[in-house]
VOMI-393727 format. One record per residue (C-alpha): residue number from 1; residue in three letters; x, y, z. Coordinates in nm, 2 decimals. Example, Ala and Ser with C-alpha at 12.3 -4.5 7.8 and 13.67 -1.06 7.14 Angstrom:
residues 2
> 1, ALA, 1.23, -0.45, 0.78
> 2, SER, 1.37, -0.11, 0.71
***
This chain:
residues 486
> 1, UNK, 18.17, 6.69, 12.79
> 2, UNK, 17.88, 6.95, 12.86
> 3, UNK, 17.95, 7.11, 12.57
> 4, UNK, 17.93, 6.79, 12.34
> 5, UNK, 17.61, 6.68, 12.50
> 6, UNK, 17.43, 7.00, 12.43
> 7, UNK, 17.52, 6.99, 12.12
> 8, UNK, 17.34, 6.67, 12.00
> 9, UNK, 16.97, 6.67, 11.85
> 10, UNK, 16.81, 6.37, 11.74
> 11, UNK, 16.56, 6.55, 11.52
> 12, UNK, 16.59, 6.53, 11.17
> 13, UNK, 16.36, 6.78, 11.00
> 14, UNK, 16.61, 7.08, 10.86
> 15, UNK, 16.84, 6.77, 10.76
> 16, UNK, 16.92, 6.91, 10.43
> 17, UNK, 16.78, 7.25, 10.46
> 18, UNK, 17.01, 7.38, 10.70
> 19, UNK, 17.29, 7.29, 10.47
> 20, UNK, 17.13, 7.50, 10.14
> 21, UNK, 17.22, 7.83, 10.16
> 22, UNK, 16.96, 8.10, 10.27
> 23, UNK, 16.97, 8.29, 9.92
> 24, UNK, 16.91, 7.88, 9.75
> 25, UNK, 16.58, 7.88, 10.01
> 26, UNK, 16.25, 7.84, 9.81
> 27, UNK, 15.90, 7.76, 9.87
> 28, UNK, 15.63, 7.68, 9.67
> 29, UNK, 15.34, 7.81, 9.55
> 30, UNK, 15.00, 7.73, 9.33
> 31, UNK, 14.75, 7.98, 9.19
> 32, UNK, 14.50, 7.92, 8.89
> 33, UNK, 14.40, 8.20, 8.64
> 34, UNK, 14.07, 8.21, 8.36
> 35, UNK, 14.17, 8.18, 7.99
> 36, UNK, 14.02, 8.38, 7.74
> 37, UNK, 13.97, 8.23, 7.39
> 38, UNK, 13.76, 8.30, 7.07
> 39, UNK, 13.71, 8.14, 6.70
> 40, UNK, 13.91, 8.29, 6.45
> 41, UNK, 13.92, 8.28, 6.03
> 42, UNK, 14.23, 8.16, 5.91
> 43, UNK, 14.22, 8.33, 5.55
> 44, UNK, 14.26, 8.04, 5.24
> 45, UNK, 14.58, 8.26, 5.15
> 46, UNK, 14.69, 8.15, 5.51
> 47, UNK, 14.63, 7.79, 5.49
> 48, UNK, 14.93, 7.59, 5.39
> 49, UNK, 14.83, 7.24, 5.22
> 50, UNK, 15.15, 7.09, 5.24
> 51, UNK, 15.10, 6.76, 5.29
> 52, UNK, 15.21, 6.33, 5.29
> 53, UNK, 14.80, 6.34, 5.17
> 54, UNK, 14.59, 6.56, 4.89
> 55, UNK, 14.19, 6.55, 4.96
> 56, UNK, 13.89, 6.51, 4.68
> 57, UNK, 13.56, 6.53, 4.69
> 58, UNK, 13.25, 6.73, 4.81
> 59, UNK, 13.09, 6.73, 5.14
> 60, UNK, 12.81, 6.93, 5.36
> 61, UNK, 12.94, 6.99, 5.69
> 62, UNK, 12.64, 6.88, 5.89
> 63, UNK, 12.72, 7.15, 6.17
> 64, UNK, 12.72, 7.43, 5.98
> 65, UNK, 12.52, 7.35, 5.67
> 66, UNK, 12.90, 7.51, 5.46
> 67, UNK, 12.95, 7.32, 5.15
> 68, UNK, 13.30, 7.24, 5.13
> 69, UNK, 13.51, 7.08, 4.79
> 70, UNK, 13.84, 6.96, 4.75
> 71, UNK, 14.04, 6.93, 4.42
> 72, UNK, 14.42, 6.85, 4.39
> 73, UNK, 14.69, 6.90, 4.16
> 74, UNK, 15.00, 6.60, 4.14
> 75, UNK, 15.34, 6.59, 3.98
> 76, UNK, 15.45, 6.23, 3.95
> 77, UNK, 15.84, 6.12, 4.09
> 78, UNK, 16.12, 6.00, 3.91
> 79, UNK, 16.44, 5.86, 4.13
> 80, UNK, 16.75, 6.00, 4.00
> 81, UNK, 16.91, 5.77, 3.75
> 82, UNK, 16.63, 5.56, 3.71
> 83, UNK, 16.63, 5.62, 3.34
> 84, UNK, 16.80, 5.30, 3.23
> 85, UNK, 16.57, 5.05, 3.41
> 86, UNK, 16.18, 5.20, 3.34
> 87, UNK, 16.14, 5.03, 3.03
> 88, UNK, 16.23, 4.70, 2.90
> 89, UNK, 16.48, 4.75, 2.59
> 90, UNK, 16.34, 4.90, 2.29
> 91, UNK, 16.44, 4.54, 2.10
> 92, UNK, 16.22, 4.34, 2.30
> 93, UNK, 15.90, 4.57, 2.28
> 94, UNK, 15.64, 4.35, 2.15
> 95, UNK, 15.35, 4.58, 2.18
> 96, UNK, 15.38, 4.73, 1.82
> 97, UNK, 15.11, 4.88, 1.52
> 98, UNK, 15.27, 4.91, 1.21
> 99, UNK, 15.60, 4.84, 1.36
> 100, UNK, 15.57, 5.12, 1.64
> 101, UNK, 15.60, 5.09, 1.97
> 102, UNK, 15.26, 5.15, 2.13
> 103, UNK, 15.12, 5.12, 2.48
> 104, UNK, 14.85, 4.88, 2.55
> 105, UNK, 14.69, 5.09, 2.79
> 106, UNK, 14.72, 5.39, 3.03
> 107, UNK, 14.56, 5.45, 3.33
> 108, UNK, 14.55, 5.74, 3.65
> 109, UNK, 14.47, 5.52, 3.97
> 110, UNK, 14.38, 5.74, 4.26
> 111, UNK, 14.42, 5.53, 4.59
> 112, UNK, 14.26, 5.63, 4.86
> 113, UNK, 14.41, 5.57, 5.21
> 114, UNK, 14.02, 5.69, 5.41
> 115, UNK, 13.73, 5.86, 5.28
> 116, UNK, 13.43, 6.05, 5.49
> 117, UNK, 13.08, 6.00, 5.35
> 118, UNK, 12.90, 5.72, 5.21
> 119, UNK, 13.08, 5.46, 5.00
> 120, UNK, 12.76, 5.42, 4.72
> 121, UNK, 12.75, 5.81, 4.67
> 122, UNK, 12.77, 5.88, 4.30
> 123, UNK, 13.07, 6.12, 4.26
> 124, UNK, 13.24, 6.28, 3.91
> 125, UNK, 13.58, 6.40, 3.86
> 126, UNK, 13.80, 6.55, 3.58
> 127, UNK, 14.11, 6.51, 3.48
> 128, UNK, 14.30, 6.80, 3.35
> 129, UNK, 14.67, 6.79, 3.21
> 130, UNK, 14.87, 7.10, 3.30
> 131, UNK, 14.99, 7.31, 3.00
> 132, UNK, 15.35, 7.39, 3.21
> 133, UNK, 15.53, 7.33, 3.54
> 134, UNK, 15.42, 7.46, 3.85
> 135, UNK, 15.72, 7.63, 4.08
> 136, UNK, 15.90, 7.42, 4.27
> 137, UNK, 15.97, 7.71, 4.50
> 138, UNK, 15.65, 7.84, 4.59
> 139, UNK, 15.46, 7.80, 4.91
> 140, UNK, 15.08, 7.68, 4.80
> 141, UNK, 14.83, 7.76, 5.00
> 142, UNK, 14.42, 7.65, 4.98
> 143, UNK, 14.34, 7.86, 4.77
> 144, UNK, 14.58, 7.80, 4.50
> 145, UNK, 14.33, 7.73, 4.19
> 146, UNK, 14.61, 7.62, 3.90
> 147, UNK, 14.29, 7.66, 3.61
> 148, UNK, 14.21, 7.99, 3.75
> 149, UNK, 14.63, 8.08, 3.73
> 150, UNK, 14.63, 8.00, 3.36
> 151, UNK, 14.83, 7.67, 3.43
> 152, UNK, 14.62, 7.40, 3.27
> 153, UNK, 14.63, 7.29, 2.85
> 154, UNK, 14.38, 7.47, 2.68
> 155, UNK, 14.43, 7.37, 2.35
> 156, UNK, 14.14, 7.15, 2.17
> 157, UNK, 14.39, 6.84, 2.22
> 158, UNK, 14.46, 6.89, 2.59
> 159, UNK, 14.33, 6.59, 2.83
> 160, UNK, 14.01, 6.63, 3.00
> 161, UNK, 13.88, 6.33, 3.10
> 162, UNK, 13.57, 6.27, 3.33
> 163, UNK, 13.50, 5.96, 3.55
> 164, UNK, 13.21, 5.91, 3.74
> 165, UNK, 13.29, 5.70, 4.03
> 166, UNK, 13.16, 5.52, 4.41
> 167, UNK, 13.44, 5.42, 4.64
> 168, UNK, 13.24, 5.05, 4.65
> 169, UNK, 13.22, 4.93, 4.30
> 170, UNK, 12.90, 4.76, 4.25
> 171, UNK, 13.00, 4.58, 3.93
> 172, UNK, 13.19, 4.37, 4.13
> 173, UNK, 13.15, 4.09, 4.30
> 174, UNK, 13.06, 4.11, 4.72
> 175, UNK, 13.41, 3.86, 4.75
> 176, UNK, 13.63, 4.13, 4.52
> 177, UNK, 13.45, 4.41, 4.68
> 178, UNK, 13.53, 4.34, 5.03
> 179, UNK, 13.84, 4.21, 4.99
> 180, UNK, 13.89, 4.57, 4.85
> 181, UNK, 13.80, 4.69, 5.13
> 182, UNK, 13.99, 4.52, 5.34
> 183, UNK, 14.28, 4.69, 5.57
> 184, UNK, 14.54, 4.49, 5.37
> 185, UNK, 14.43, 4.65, 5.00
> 186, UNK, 14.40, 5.00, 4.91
> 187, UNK, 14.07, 5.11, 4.73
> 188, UNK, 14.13, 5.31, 4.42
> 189, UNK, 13.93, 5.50, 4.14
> 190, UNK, 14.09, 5.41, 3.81
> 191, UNK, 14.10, 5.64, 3.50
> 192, UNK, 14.20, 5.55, 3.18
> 193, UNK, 14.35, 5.73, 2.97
> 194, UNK, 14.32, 5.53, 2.66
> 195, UNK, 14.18, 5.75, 2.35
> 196, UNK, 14.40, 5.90, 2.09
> 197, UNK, 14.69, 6.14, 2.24
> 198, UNK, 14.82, 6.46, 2.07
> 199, UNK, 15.10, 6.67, 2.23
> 200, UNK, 15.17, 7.01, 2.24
> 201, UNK, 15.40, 7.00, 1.89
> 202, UNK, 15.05, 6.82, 1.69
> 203, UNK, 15.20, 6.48, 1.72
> 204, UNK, 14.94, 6.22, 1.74
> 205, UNK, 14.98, 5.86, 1.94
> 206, UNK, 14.76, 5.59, 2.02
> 207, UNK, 14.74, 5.69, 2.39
> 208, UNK, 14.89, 5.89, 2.68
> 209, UNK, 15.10, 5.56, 2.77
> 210, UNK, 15.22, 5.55, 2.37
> 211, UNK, 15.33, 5.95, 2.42
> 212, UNK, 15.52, 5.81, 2.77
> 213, UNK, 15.72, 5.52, 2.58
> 214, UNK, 15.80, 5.67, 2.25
> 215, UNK, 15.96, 6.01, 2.41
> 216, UNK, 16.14, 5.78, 2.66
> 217, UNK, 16.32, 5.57, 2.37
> 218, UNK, 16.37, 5.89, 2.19
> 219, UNK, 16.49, 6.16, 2.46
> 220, UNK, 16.58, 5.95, 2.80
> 221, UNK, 16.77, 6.23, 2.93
> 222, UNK, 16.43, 6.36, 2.99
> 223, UNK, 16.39, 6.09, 3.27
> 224, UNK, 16.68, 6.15, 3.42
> 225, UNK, 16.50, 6.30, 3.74
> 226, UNK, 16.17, 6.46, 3.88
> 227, UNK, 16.28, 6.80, 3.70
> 228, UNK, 16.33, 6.69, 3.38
> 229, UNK, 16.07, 6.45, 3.36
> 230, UNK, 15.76, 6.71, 3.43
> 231, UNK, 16.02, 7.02, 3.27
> 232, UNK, 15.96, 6.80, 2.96
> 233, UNK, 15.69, 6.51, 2.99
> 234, UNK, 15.45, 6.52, 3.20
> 235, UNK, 15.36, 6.88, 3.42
> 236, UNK, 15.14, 6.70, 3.61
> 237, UNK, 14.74, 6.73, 3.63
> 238, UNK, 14.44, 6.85, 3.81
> 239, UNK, 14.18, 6.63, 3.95
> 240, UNK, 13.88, 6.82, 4.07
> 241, UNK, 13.56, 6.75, 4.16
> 242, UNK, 13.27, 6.81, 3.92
> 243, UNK, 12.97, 6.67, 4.07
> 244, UNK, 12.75, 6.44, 4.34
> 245, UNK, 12.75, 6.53, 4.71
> 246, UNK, 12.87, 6.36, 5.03
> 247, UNK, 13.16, 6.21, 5.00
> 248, UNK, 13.52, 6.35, 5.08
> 249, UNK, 13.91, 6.12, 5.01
> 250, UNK, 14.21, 6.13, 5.19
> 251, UNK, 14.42, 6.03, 4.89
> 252, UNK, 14.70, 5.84, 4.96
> 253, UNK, 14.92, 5.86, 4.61
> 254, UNK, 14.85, 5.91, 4.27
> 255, UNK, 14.99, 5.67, 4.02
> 256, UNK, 15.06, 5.72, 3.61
> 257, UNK, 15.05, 5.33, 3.48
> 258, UNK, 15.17, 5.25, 3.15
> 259, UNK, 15.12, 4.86, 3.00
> 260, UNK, 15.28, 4.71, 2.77
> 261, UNK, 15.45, 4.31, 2.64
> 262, UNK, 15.75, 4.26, 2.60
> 263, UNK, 15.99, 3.92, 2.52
> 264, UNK, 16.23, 3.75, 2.75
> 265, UNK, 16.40, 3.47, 2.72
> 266, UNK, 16.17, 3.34, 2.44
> 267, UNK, 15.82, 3.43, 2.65
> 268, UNK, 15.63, 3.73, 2.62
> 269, UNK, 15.54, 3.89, 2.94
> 270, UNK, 15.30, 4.20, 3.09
> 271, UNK, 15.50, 4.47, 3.18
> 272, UNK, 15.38, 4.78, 3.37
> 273, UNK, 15.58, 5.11, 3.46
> 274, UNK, 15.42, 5.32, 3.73
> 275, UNK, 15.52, 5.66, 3.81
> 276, UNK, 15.38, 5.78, 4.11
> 277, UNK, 15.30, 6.10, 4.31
> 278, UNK, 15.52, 6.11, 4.61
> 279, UNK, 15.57, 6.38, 4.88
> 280, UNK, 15.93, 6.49, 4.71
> 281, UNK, 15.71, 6.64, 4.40
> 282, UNK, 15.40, 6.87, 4.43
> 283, UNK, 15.08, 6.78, 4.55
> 284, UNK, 14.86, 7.05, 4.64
> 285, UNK, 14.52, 7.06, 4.78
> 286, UNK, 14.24, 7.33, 4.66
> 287, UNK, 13.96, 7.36, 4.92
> 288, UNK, 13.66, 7.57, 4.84
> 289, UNK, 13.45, 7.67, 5.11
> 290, UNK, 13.13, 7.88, 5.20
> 291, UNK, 13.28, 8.18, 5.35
> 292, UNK, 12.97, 8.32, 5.45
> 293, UNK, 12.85, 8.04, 5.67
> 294, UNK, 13.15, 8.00, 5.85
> 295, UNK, 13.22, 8.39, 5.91
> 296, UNK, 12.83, 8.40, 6.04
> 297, UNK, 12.96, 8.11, 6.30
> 298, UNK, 13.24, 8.29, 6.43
> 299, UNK, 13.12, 8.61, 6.45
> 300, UNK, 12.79, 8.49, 6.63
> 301, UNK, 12.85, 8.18, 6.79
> 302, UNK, 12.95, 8.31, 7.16
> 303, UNK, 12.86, 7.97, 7.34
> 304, UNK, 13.14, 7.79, 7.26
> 305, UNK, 13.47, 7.81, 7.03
> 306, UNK, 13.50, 7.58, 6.72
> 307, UNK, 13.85, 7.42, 6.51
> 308, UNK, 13.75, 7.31, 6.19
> 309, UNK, 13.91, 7.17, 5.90
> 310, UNK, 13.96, 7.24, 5.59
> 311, UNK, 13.78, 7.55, 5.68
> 312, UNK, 14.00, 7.71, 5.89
> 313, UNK, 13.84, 7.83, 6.16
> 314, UNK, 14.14, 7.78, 6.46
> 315, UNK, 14.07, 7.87, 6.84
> 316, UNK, 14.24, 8.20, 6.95
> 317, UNK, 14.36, 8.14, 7.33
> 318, UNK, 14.44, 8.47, 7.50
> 319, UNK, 14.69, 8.36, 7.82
> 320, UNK, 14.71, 8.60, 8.13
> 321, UNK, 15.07, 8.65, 8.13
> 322, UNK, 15.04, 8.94, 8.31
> 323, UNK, 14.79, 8.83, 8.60
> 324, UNK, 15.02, 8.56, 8.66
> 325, UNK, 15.41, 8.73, 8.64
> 326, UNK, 15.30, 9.09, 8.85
> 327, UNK, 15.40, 9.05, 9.19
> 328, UNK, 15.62, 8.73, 9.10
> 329, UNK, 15.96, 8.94, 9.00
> 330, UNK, 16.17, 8.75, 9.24
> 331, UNK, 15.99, 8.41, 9.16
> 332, UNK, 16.00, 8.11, 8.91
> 333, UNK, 15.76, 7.96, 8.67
> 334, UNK, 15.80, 7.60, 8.69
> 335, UNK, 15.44, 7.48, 8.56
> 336, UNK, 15.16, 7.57, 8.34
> 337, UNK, 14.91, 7.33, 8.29
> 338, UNK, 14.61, 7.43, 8.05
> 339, UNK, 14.30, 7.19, 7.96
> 340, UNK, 14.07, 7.21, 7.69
> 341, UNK, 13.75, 7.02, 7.72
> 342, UNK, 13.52, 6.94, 7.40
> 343, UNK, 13.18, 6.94, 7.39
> 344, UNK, 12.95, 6.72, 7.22
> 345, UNK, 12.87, 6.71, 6.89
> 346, UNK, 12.53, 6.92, 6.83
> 347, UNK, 12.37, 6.63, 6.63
> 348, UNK, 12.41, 6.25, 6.51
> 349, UNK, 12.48, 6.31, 6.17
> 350, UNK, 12.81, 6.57, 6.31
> 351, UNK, 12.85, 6.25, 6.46
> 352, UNK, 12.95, 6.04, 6.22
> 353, UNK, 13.06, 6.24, 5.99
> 354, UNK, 13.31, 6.46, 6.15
> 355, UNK, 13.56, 6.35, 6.33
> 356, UNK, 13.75, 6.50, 6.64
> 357, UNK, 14.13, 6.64, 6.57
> 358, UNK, 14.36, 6.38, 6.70
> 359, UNK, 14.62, 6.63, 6.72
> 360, UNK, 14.65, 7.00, 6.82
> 361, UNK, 14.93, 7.23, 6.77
> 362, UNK, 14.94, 7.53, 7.05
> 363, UNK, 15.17, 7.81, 6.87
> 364, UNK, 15.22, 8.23, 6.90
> 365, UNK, 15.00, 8.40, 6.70
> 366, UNK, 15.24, 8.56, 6.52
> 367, UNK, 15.40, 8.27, 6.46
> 368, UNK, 15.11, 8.06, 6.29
> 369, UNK, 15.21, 8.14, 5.94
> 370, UNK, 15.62, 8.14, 6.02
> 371, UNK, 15.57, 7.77, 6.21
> 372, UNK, 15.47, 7.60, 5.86
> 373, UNK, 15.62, 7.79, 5.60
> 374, UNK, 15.93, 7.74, 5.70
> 375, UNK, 15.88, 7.36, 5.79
> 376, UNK, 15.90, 7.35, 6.21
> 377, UNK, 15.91, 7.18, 6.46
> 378, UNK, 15.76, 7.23, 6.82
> 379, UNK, 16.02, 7.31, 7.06
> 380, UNK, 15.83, 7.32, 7.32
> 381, UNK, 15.89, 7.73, 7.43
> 382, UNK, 15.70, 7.88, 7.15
> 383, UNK, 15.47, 7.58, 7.00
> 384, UNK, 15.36, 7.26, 7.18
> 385, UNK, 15.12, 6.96, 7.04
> 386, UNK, 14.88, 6.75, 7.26
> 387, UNK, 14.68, 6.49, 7.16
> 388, UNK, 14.31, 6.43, 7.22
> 389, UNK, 14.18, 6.24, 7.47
> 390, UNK, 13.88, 6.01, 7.38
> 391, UNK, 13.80, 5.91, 7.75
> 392, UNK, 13.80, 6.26, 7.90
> 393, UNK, 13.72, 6.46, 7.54
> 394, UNK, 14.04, 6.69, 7.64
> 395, UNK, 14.40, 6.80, 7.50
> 396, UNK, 14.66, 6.88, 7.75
> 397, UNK, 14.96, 7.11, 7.73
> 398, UNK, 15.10, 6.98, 8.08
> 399, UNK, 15.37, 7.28, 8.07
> 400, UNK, 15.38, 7.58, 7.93
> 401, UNK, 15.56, 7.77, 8.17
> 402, UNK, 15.84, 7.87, 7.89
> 403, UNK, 15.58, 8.05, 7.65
> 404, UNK, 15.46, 8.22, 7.93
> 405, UNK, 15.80, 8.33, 8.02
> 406, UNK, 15.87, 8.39, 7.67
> 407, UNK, 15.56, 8.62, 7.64
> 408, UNK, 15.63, 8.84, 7.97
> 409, UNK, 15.96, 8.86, 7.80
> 410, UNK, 15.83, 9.07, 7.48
> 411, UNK, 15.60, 9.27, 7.72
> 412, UNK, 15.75, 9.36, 8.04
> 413, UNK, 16.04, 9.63, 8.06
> 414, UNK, 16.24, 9.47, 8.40
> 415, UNK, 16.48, 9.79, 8.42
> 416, UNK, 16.21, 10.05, 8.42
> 417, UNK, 15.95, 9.85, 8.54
> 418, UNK, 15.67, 9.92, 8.30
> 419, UNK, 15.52, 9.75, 7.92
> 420, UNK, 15.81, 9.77, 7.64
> 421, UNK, 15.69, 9.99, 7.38
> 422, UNK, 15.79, 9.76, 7.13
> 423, UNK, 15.58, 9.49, 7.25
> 424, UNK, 15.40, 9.30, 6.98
> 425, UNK, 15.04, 9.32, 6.92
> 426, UNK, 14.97, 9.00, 6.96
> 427, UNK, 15.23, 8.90, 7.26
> 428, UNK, 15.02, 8.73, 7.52
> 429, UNK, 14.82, 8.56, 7.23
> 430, UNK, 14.84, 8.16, 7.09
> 431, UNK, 14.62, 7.95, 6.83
> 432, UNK, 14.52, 7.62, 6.88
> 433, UNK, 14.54, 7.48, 6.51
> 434, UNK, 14.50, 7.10, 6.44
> 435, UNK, 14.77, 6.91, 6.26
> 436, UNK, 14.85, 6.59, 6.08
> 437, UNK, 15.19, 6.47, 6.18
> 438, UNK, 15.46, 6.31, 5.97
> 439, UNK, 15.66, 6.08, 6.20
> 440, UNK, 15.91, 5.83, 6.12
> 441, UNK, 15.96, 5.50, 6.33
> 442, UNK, 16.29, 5.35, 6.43
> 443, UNK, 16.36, 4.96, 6.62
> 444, UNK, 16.63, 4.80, 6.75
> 445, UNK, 16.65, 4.46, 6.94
> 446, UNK, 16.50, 4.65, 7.28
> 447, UNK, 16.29, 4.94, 7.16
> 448, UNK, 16.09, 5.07, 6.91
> 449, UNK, 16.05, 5.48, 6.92
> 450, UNK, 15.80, 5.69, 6.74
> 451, UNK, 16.01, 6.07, 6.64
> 452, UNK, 15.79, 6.31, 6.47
> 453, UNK, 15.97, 6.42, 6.15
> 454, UNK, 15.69, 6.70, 6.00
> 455, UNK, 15.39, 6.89, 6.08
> 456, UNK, 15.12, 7.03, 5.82
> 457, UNK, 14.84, 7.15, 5.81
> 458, UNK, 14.47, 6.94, 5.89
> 459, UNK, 14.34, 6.90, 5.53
> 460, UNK, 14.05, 6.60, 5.61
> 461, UNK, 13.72, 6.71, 5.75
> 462, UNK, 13.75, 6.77, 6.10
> 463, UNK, 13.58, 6.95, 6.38
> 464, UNK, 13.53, 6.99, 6.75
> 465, UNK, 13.40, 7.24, 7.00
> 466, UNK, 13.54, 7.40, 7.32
> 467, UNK, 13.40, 7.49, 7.63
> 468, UNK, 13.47, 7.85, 7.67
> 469, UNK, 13.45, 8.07, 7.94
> 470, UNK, 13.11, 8.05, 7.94
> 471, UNK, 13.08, 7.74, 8.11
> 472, UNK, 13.17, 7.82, 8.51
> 473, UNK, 13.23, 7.41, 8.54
> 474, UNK, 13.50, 7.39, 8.26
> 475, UNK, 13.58, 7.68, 8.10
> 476, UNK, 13.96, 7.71, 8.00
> 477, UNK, 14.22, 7.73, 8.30
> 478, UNK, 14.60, 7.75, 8.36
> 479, UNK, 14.71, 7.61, 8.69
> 480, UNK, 15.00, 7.77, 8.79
> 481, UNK, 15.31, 7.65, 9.03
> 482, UNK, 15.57, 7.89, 9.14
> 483, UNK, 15.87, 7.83, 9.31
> 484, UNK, 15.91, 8.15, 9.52
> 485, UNK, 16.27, 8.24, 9.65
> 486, UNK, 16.26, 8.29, 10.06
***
């Protein structure tokens, strides 16, 4: 009896504890370490402009006084075995000249899905028709300049047509105009294509749209699909920028329209086909920027660090891996938060015009190029994404604690206890680099989730700038918690 009462305790506090096993014993422990970071160049060879969007226009980046431009090149889609249904049959055409079939009209439409600037800016593009395909296979960076490459028709008979254009057509009338502009109608910049048409082989036609019909009733295995269409119709063209100042597009698609009548049923009807430029077929931006300017920023500019786009200048975030894993053998990394704060824009016109990435990618430096190339996805140990914060001007990585273990990894030698001398250059270094994400949306009867399905590139003009470490009050910071074995 003696034995039984001195054996009862009616505290409670190792409940649990006493039954873990002294080697499973851990406690934990916080510390916070300064991050380094700079403004890099990302080299136009480096930038990737693989994208759902192509960009046009020309615009002064008010921040840095760099002039930046943005031409595109477009291939136009067909679905496989569509070849039987574009047109209506050859019998019923009743769009003819001299008993030839002929297009009524042809037109490029460019719609625009935003645009940065002012809507009543006076801008001129042309429209150039590639002489051949481009690769299907080749990875096209920003500075990919297909007139410079020999790939545009330089014959006298090639298709150069200019188009001076504002995104808020004054001819029309203030109901048509903002009903354009309204969020259920896409704004577009029409081009026709409506003067005489000769191809390659000398043969003349009443327009590019006549060209499009008459090679369809004669070869239609050349529609079959997106390869034989631009192997043998259409290569695609080049739409660049030519002149006027201050206004820059986020094109949505690029459409090839071809009208035409046609009889049914003893009426006589408008029909249109429309090819358009989709993201299964190349569409490639070409951004030309003042190099000078934005090298003179990076290299000078020590109060801060910038991300801009198209330019490509990314942020450079140097993490102390090894301030934070020496002493900690025995111990686990189970957070790393890290905070970047945005300053300000320096003036009202930065303002409005540029606007603040919504999303950053954090990824290994040695990875930046690898990450898009080969078409990734964050998995959260080598490449993260946060998104900006308008209340608190901030992107958060809540937990990096696998990159950093992943880093320490490439450095540290455990067996011998000292730095690998195989260690990578650039081991404890990451980019911040802003991205424009490709997500895909899926609902049932309960939910509705939101999976991101692509990441490219930033193309539209963007910018924001950091706090470095600089700024005692909210320079960069990883707050650390370890779980450290007893």
């Amino acid at each position: 009896m003696l034995v039984a009462i001195s054996s009862c305790d009616d505290t409670t506090e190792t409940a649990g504890y006493s039954l873990v096993e002294k080697a499973d014993q851990f406690t934990i422990a916080t510390d916070t370490f300064s991050v380094s970071t700079k403004s890099i160049r990302v080299a136009a060879d480096s930038l990737i402009t693989r994208s759902d969007y192509t960009y046009l226009g020309r615009i002064k980046d008010p921040e840095t006084g760099a002039y930046i431009t943005c031409d595109y090149t477009t291939e136009f889609n067909l679905l496989e075995g569509e070849a039987d249904k574009l047109f209506a049959d050859k019998d019923s055409i009743v769009s003819l000249e001299n008993g030839e079939i002929v297009a009524d009209s042809c037109t490029i439409n460019i719609v625009i899905e935003s645009y940065q600037g002012d809507s009543l800016t006076a801008m001129k593009l042309q429209l150039c028709e590639l002489d051949r395909p481009i690769e299907d296979e080749k990875v096209f960076f920003s500075n990919f300049d297909p007139e410079s490459e020999g790939y545009l028709r330089s014959d006298a008979h090639a298709i150069k047509q200019s188009q001076m254009f504002t995104i808020s057509d004054l001819t029309l009338s203030d109901s048509i105009r903002n009903l354009n502009s309204s969020s259920s109608y896409y704004q577009y910049v029409k081009v026709p294509l409506n003067s005489q048409y000769t191809d390659k082989q000398g043969n003349p036609y009443k327009n590019y749209g006549t060209y499009i019909m008459k090679q369809y009733y004669a070869h239609p295995e050349y529609f079959k699909n997106s390869n034989t269409f631009v192997s043998h119709i259409c290569p695609g063209f080049y739409i660049k920028c030519t002149d006027g100042l201050g206004l820059m597009m986020e094109v949505s698609y690029t459409q090839l329209n071809v009208y035409y009548k046609y009889r049914y049923n003893g009426s006589i009807y408008t029909g249109v086909k429309t090819f358009t430029a989709t993201p299964e077929v190349l569409q490639a931006t070409h951004i030309t920027n003042d190099s000078d300017v934005l090298d003179d920023l990076v290299n000078n500019d020590n109060s801060c660090t910038y991300i801009k786009t198209p330019a490509g200048i990314f942020t450079e975030v140097t993490l102390p891996v090894e301030a934070m894993m020496r002493g900690h053998d025995n111990d686990t990394i189970t957070m790393a938060k890290i905070v970047f704060t945005g300053l300000a824009a320096q003036d009202n016109n930065a303002n409005i015009t540029l606007s603040e990435p919504t999303d950053l990618l954090l990824v290994e430096r040695d990875s930046l190029y690898s990450f898009f190339t080969d078409n990734k996805l964050t998995d959260d140990v080598t490449s993260y994404l946060a998104t900006h914060s308008s209340k608190y001007k901030t992107y958060t990585f809540n937990n990096i604690s696998p990159l950093i273990s992943s880093m320490w990894n490439k450095y540290w030698d455990k067996d011998n206890n000292r730095p690998k001398s195989t260690a990578p250059k650039n081991w404890n270094k990451a980019v911040l680099v802003p991205v424009h994400l490709i997500t895909q949306t899926s609902s049932s009867y309960y939910s509705t989730s939101t999976t991101v399905v692509g990441i490219s590139n930033q193309m539209s003009l963007n910018s924001i700038r950091l706090v470095n470490s600089s700024n005692s009050n909210y320079a960069p910071r990883i707050s650390v918690i370890y779980s450290k074995n007893e």
